[in-house]
ZALUMTOR-896122 format. One line per field, with one value per residue (C-alpha): residue in three letters; residue number from 1; z, y, x. Coordinates in steps of 0.2 Angstrom, whole numbers, plus 5000, padded with zeros to 4 digits. Example, Ala and Ser with C-alpha at 12.3 -4.5 7.8 and 13.67 -1.06 7.14 Angstrom:
2
code <- [ALA, SER]
pos <- [1, 2]
Z <- [5039, 5036]
Y <- [4978, 4995]
X <- [5062, 5068]
This chain:
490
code <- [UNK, UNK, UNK, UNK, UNK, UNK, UNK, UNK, UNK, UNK, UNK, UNK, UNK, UNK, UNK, UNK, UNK, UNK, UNK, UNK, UNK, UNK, UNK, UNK, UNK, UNK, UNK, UNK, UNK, UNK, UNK, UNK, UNK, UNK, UNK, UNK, UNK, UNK, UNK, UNK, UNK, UNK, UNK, UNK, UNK, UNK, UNK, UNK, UNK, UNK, UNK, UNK, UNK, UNK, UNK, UNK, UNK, UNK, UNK, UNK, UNK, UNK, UNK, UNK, UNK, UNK, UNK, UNK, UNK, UNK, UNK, UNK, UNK, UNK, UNK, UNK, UNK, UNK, UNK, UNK, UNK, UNK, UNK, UNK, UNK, UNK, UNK, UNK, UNK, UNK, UNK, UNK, UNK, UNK, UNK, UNK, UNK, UNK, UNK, UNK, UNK, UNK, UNK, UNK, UNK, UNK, UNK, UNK, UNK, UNK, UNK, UNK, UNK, UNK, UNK, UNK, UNK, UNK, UNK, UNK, UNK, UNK, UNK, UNK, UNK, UNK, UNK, UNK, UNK, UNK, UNK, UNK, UNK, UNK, UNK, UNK, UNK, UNK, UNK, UNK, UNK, UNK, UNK, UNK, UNK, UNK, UNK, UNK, UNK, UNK, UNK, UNK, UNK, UNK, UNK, UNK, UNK, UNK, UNK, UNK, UNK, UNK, UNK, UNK, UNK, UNK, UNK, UNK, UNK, UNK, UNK, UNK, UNK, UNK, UNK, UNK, UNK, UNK, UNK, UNK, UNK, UNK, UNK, UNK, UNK, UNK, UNK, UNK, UNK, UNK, UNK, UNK, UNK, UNK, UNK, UNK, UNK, UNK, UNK, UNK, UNK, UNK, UNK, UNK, UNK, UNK, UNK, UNK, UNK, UNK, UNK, UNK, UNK, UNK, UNK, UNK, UNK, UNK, UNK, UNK, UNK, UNK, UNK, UNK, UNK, UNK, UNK, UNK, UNK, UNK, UNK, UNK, UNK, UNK, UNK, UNK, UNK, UNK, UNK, UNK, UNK, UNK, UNK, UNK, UNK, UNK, UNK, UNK, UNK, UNK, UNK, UNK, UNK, UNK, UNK, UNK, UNK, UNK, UNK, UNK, UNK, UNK, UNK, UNK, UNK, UNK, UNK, UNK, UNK, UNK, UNK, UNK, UNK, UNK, UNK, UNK, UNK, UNK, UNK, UNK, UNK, UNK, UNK, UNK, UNK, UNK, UNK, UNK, UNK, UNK, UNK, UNK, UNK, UNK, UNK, UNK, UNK, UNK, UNK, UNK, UNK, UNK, UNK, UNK, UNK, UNK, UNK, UNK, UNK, UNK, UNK, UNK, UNK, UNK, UNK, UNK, UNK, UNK, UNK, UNK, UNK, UNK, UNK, UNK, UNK, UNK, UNK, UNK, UNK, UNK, UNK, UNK, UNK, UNK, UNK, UNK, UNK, UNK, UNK, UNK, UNK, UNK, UNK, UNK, UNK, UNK, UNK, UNK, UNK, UNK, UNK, UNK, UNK, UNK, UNK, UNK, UNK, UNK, UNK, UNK, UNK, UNK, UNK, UNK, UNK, UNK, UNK, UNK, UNK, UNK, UNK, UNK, UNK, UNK, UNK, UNK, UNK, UNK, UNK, UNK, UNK, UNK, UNK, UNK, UNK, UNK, UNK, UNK, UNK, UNK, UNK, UNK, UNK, UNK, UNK, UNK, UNK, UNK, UNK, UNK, UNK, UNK, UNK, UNK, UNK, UNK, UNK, UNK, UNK, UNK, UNK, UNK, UNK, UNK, UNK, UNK, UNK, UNK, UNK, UNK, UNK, UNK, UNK, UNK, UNK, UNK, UNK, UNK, UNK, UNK, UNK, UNK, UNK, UNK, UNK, UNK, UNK, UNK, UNK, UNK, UNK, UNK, UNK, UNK, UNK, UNK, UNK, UNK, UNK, UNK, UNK, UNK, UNK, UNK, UNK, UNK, UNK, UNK, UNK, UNK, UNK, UNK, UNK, UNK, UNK, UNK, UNK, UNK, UNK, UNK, UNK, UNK, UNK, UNK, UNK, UNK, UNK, UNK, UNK, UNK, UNK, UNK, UNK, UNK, UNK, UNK, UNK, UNK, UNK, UNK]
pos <- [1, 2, 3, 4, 5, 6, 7, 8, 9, 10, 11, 12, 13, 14, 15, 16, 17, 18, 19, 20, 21, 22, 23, 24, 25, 26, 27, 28, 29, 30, 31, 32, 33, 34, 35, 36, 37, 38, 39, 40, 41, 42, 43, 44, 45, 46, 47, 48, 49, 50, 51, 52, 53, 54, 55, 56, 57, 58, 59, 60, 61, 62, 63, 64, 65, 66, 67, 68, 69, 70, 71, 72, 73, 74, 75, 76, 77, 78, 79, 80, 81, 82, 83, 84, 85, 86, 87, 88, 89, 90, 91, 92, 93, 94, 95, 96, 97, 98, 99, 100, 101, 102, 103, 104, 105, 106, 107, 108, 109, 110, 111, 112, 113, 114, 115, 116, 117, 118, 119, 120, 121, 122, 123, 124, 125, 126, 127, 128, 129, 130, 131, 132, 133, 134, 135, 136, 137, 138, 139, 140, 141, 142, 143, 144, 145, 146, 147, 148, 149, 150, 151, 152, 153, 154, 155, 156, 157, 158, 159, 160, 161, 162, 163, 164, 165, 166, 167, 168, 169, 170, 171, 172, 173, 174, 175, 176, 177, 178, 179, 180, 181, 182, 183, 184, 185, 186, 187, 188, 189, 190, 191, 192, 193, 194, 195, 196, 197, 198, 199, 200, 201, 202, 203, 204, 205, 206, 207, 208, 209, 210, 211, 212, 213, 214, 215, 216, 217, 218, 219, 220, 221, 222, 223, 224, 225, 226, 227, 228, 229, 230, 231, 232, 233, 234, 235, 236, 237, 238, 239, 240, 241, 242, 243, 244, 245, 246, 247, 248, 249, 250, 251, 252, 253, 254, 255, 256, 257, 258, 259, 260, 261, 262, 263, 264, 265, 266, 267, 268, 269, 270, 271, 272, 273, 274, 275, 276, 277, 278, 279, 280, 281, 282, 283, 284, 285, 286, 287, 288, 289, 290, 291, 292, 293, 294, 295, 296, 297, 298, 299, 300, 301, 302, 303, 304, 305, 306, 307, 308, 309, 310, 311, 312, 313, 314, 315, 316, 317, 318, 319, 320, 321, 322, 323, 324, 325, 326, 327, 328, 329, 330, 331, 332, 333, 334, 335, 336, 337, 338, 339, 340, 341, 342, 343, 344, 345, 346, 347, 348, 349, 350, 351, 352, 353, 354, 355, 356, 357, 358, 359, 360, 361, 362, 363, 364, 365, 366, 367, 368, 369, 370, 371, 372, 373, 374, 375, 376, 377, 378, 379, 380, 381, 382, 383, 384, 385, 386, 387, 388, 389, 390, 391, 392, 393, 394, 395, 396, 397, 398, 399, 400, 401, 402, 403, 404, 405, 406, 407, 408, 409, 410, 411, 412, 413, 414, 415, 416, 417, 418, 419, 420, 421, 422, 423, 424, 425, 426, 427, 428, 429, 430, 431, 432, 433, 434, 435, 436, 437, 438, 439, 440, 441, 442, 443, 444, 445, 446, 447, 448, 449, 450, 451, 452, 453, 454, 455, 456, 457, 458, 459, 460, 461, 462, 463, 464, 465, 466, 467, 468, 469, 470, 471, 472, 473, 474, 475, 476, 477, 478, 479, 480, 481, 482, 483, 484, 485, 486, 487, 488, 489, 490]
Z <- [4630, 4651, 4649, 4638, 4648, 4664, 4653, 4651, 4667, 4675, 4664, 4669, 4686, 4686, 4677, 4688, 4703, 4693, 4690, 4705, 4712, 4698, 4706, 4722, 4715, 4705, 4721, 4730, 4717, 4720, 4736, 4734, 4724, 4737, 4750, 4742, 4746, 4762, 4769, 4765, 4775, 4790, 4803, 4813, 4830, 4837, 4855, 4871, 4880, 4872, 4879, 4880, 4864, 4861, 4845, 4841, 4825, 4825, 4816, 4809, 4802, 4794, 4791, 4776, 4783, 4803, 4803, 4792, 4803, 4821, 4812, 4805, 4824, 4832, 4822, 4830, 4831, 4849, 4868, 4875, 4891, 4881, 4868, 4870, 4856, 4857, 4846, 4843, 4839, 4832, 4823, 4823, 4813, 4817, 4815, 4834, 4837, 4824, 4832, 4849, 4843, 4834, 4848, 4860, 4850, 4853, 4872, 4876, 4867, 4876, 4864, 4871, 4864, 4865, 4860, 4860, 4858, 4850, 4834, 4844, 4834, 4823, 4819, 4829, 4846, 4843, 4846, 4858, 4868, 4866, 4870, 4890, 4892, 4883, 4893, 4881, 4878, 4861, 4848, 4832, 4822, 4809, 4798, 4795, 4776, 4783, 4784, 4796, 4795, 4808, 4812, 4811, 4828, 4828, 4812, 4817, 4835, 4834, 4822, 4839, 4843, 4850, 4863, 4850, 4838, 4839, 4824, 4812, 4799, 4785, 4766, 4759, 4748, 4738, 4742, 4726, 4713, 4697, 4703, 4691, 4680, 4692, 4707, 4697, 4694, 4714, 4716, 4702, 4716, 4731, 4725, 4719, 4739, 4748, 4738, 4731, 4740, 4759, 4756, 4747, 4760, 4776, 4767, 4769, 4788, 4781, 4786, 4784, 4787, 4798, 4784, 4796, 4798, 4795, 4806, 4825, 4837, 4853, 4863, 4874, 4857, 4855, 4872, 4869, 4854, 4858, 4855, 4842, 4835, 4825, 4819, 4803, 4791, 4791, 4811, 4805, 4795, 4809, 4823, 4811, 4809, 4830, 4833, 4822, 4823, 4842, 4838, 4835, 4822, 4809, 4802, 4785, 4779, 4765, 4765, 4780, 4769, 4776, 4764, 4761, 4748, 4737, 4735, 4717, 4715, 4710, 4723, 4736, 4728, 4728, 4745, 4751, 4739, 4746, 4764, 4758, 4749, 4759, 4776, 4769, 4764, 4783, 4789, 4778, 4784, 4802, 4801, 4784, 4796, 4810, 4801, 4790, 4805, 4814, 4813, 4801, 4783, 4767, 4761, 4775, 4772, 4754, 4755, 4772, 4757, 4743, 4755, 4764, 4747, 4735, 4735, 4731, 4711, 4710, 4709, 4698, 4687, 4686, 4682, 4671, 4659, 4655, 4652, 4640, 4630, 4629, 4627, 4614, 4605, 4607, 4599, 4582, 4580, 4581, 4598, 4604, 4594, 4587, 4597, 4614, 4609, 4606, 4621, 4633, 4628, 4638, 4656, 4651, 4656, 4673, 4670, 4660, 4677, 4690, 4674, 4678, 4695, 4693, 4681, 4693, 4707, 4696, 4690, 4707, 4715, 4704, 4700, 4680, 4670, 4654, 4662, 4668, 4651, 4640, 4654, 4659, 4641, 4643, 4662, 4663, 4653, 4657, 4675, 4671, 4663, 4677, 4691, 4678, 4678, 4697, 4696, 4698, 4712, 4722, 4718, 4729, 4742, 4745, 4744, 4756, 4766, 4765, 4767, 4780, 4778, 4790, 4784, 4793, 4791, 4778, 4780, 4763, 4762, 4761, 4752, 4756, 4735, 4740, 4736, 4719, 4709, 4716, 4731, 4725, 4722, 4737, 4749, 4761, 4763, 4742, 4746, 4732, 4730, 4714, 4715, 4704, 4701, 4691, 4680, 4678, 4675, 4660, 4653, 4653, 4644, 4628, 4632, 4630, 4616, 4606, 4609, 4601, 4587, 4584, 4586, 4572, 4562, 4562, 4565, 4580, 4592, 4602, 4618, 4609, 4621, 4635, 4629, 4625, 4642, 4651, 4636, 4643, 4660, 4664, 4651, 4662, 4680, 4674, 4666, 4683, 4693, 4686, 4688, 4705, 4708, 4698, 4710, 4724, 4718, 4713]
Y <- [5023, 5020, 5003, 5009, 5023, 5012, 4999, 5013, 5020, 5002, 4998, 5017, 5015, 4997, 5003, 5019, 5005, 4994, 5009, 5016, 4998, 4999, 5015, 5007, 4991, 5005, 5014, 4997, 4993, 5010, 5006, 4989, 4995, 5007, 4992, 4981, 4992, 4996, 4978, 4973, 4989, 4986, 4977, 4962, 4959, 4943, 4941, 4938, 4931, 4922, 4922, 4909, 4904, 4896, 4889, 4885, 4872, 4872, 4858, 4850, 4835, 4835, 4818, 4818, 4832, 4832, 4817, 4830, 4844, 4837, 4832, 4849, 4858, 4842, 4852, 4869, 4876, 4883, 4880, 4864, 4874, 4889, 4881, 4874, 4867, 4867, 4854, 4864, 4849, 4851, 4835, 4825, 4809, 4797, 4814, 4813, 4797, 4800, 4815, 4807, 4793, 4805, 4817, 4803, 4798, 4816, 4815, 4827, 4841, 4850, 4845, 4851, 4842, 4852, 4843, 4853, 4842, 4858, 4870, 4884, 4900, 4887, 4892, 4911, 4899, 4887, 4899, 4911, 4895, 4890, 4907, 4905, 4890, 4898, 4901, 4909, 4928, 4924, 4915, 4908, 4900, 4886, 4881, 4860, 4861, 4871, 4867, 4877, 4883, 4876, 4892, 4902, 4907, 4912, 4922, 4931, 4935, 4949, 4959, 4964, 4977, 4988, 4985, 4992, 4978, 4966, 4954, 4947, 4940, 4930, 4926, 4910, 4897, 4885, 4865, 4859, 4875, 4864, 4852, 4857, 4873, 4876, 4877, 4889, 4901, 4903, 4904, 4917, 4925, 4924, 4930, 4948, 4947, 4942, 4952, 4968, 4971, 4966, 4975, 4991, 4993, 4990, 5001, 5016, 5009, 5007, 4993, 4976, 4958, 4943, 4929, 4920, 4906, 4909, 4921, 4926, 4940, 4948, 4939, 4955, 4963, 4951, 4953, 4974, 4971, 4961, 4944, 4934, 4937, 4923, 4936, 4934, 4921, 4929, 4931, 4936, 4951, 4956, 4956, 4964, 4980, 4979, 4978, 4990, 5006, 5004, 5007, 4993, 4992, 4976, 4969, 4960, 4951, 4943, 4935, 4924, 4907, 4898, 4882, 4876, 4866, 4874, 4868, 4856, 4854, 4868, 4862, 4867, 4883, 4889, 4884, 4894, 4910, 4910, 4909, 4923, 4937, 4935, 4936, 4951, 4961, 4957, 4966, 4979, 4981, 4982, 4992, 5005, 5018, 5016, 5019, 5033, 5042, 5040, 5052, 5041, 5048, 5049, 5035, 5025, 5028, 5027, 5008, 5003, 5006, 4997, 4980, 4979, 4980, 4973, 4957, 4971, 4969, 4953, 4961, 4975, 4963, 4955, 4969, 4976, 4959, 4960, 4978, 4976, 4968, 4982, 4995, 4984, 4983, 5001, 5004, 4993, 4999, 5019, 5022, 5030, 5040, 5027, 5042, 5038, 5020, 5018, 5030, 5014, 5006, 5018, 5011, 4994, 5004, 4998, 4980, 4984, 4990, 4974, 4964, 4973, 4970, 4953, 4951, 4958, 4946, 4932, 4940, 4943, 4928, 4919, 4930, 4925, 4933, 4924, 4907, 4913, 4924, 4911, 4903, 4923, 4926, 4911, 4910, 4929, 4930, 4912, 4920, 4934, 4924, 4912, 4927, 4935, 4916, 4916, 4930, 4925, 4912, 4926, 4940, 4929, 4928, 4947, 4950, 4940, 4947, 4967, 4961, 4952, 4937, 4922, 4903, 4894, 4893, 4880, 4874, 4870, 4852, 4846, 4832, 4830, 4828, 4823, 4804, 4808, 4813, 4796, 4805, 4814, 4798, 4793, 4808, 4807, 4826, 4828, 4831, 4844, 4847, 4854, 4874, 4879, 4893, 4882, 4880, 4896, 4900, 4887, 4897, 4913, 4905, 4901, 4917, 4925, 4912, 4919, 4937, 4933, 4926, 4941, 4951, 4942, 4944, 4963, 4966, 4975, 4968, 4984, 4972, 4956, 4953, 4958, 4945, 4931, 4931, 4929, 4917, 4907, 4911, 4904, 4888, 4885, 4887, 4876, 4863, 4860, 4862, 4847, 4839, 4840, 4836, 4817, 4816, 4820, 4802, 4791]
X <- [4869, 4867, 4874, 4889, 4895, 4892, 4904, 4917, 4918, 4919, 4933, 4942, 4939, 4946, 4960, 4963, 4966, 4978, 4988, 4991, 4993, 5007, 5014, 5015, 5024, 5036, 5041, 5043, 5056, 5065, 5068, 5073, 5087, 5092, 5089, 5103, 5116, 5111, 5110, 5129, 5134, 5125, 5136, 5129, 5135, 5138, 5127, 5137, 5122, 5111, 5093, 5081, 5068, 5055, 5051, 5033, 5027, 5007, 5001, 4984, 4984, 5003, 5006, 5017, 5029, 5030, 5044, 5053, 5048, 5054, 5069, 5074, 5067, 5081, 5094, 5093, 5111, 5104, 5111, 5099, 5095, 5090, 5079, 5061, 5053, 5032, 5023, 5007, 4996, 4978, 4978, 4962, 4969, 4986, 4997, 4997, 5005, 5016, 5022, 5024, 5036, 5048, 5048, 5053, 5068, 5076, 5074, 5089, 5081, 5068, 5051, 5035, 5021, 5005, 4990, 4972, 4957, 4948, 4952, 4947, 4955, 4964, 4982, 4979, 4971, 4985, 4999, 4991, 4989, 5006, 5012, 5004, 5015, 5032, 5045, 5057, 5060, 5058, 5045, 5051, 5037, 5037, 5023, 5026, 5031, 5046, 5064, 5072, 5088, 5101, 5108, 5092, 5091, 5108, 5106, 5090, 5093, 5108, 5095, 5086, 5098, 5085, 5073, 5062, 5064, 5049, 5051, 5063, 5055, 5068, 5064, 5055, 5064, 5057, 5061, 5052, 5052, 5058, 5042, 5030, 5026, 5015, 5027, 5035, 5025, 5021, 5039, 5037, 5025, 5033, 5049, 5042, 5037, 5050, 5062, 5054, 5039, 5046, 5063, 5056, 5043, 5057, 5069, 5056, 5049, 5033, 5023, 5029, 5021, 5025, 5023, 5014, 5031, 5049, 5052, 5054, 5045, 5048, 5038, 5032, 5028, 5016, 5008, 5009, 5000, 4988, 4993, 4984, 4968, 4956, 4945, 4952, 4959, 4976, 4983, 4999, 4995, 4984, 4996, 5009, 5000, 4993, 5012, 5019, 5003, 5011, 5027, 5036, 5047, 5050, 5067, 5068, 5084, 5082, 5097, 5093, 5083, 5069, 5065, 5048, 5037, 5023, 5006, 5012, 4990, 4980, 4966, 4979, 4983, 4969, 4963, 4980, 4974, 4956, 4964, 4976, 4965, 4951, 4961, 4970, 4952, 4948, 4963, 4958, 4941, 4950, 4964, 4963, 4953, 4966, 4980, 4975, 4968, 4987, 5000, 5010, 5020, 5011, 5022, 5019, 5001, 5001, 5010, 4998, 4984, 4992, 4996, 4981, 4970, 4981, 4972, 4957, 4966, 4958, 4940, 4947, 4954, 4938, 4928, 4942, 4942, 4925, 4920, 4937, 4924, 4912, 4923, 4930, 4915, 4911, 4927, 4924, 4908, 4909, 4900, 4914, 4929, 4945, 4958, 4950, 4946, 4968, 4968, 4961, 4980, 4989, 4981, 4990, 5007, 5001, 5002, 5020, 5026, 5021, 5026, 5044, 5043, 5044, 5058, 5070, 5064, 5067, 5082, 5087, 5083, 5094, 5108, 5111, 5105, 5110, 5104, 5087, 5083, 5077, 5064, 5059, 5051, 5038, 5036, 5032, 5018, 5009, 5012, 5000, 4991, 4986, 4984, 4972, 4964, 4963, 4953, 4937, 4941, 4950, 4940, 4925, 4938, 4942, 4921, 4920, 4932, 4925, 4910, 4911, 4907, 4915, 4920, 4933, 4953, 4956, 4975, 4984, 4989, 5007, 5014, 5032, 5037, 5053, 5052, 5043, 5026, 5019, 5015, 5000, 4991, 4992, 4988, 4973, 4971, 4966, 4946, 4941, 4924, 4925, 4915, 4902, 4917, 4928, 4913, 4914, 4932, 4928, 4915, 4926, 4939, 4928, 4923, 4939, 4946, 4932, 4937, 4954, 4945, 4934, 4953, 4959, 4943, 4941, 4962, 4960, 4976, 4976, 4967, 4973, 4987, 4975, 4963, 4974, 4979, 4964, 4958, 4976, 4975, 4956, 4961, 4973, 4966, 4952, 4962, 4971, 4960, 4950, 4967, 4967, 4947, 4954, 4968, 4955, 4941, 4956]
């Protein structure tokens, strides 16, 4: 009876967490809606002096996408004399010369080519070094997958209307979203953040994050706040909260596009979730206590919680999916009454609500509804699906991270799809060592798959849906990823 009562109050607890993650999510869609009116109304003033920027591109080992990269940075819609361009490179393979010869063929635009023979801090080292040298009042930063706009600076740099602005940051688009099912599900994602979650936190000033590219900072809010840090895996959402617990305050327009690629393998994927969850449980670990001991809002508080440990959902997930089972069992069997059994139902409201919060990102992004309401009633669900199936693999990532436990900064690979699928074959930076995690996730779909069996059996569908999902979700992550191990060895 120990273990069974351990088994429900696991399954409460984890449940408990997903909810008021869920309420989080909800408010963050309120205010999103408040947000869309407010952003037309606000007037934008056209600046009669333009100052001088610098625009950093860090790099490691980008062959595929730099030529793209130097060519969209050439582009800049920017006065020449006010515009410097640093070439951040770390690259340890023939990225270098590559780099070197495009740069040359732009010589009337102000390309600083930075090379360091060391990783030291990876991306955080790269661009506090590039900082010493900068000679603008301004730092723009694009990651090498990007595309930036022509016009960007002069779209962003009228938003620092105050002296106390310290950072624009603008909204990811997607180059290749109609790749793969797979790139759309991430856009799926990344949607529900750049839209509802960044929007409905900046309407309230809460905090907000750099994305860590796209966007452009005040280059003395930087230095106030610290400058970068490579103590965790994600610099960006460090320095965010730095900058902002001192009193610097974050714009967010969505309105202003930065394209990029997504990761089209799920090996990349998940090197970018690892990177991801587990940076964001060490900025947890390093700023939770600060910020609830400031003299901040509740709501500023109460959202500072929910981003800095949403990542923190994996692990409920995880522990959620398999007491599920217990409970089940429990359920069927008499060993607890059939009203409270049914009454474990109601924590799925939770999921009903982050379910809504991205179908009017999707909706949103789009703007049809008719066109996008046929593809939203199979993409939402296998969404879900697959984050549940991620579970496991970024549940380790966020341990990890409260623990404390180091590993170096693992870049994501690009791939430049532009020219076609054939590109996948033939990319040098595919080196998957397959984990002993993936065997796992394997294991928990038969798992789960025989869960929606035993459903069928004893007609209990209450957790079916619940089950099938994970049974989908894990299936799927496995499948792919042994995809992308084969593209790895051929």
């Amino acid at each position: 009876m120990i273990f069974l009562y351990l088994l429900i109050g696991t399954y409460i607890l984890g449940m408990l967490f997903i909810f008021v993650y869920s309420l989080a999510q909800g408010n963050l869609l309120w205010n999103f809606w408040k947000a869309r009116k407010k952003l037309a109304s606000i007037p934008v003033k056209e600046m009669e002096n333009w100052p001088k920027v610098t625009v950093q591109l860090p790099v490691f080992n980008e062959l595929y996408v730099v030529e793209r990269l130097i060519e969209a940075a050439s582009k800049l819609n920017y006065p020449n004399e006010l515009l410097e361009i640093q070439v951040l490179d770390d690259s340890t393979d023939e990225t270098a010369d590559l780099l070197k010869k495009k740069i040359a063929q732009y010589p009337e635009i102000n390309f600083q080519y930075i090379h360091r023979t060391n990783r030291a801090g990876f991306k955080a080292g790269a661009l506090k070094d590039g900082l010493d040298k900068a000679s603008g009042e301004f730092i723009a930063i694009f990651d090498a997958d990007f595309v930036p706009d022509p016009d960007f600076l002069r779209k962003t740099l009228p938003f620092f209307s105050s002296e106390k602005i310290g950072m624009v940051q603008t909204r990811w688009t997607h180059l290749n979203r109609n790749y793969s099912l797979l790139t759309r599900l991430q856009a799926f994602a990344l949607d529900a953040h750049f839209l509802i979650e960044q929007m409905g936190r900046n309407n309230q000033q809460a905090f907000i994050n750099f994305n860590g590219t796209g966007g452009i900072w005040r280059k003395s809010c930087i230095l106030d706040a610290g400058n970068w840090h490579d103590d965790t895996l994600t610099e960006d959402l460090d320095l965010s909260y730095r900058a902002q617990r001192k009193g610097w305050e974050f714009v967010y327009r969505p309105e202003i596009e930065s394209p990029a690629e997504l990761p089209p393998i799920m090996s990349a994927v998940k090197s970018q979730q690892f990177r991801w969850t587990k940076g964001g449980a060490e900025c947890a670990v390093k700023h939770i206590h600060g910020v609830m001991a400031q003299a901040l809002p509740f709501r500023v508080k109460f959202h500072a919680f929910a981003h800095l440990f949403n990542s923190s959902i994996f692990i409920a997930i995880l522990l959620v999916s398999f007491s599920s089972i217990g409970v089940w069992w429990a359920g069927v069997t008499g060993l607890i009454p059939e009203k409270l059994f049914k009454l474990a139902g109601v924590f799925m409201i939770g999921f009903v609500i982050i379910a809504g919060v991205y179908l009017v990102s999707y909706f949103y992004a789009r703007r049809s509804f008719i066109k996008s309401l046929g593809q939203v009633f199979w993409q939402l669900p296998l969404f879900l699906s697959v984050s549940m199936g991620l579970a496991l693999h970024n549940a380790q990532a966020v341990w990890e991270g409260l623990s404390g436990k180091k590993s170096p900064f693992i870049r994501t690979p690009k791939f430049n799809l532009e020219g076609g699928k054939q590109g996948l074959q033939s990319n040098n930076y595919i080196n998957f060592k397959i984990p002993i995690t993936t065997y796992f996730e394997g294991l928990f779909a038969l798992i789960f798959w025989g869960m929606v069996f035993l459903h069928m059996q004893w007609r209990t569908y209450e957790m079916l849906p619940f089950h099938l999902m994970l049974a989908l979700g894990y299936s799927l992550v496995f499948i792919t990823s042994f995809k992308a191990y084969s593209l790895g060895k051929s």
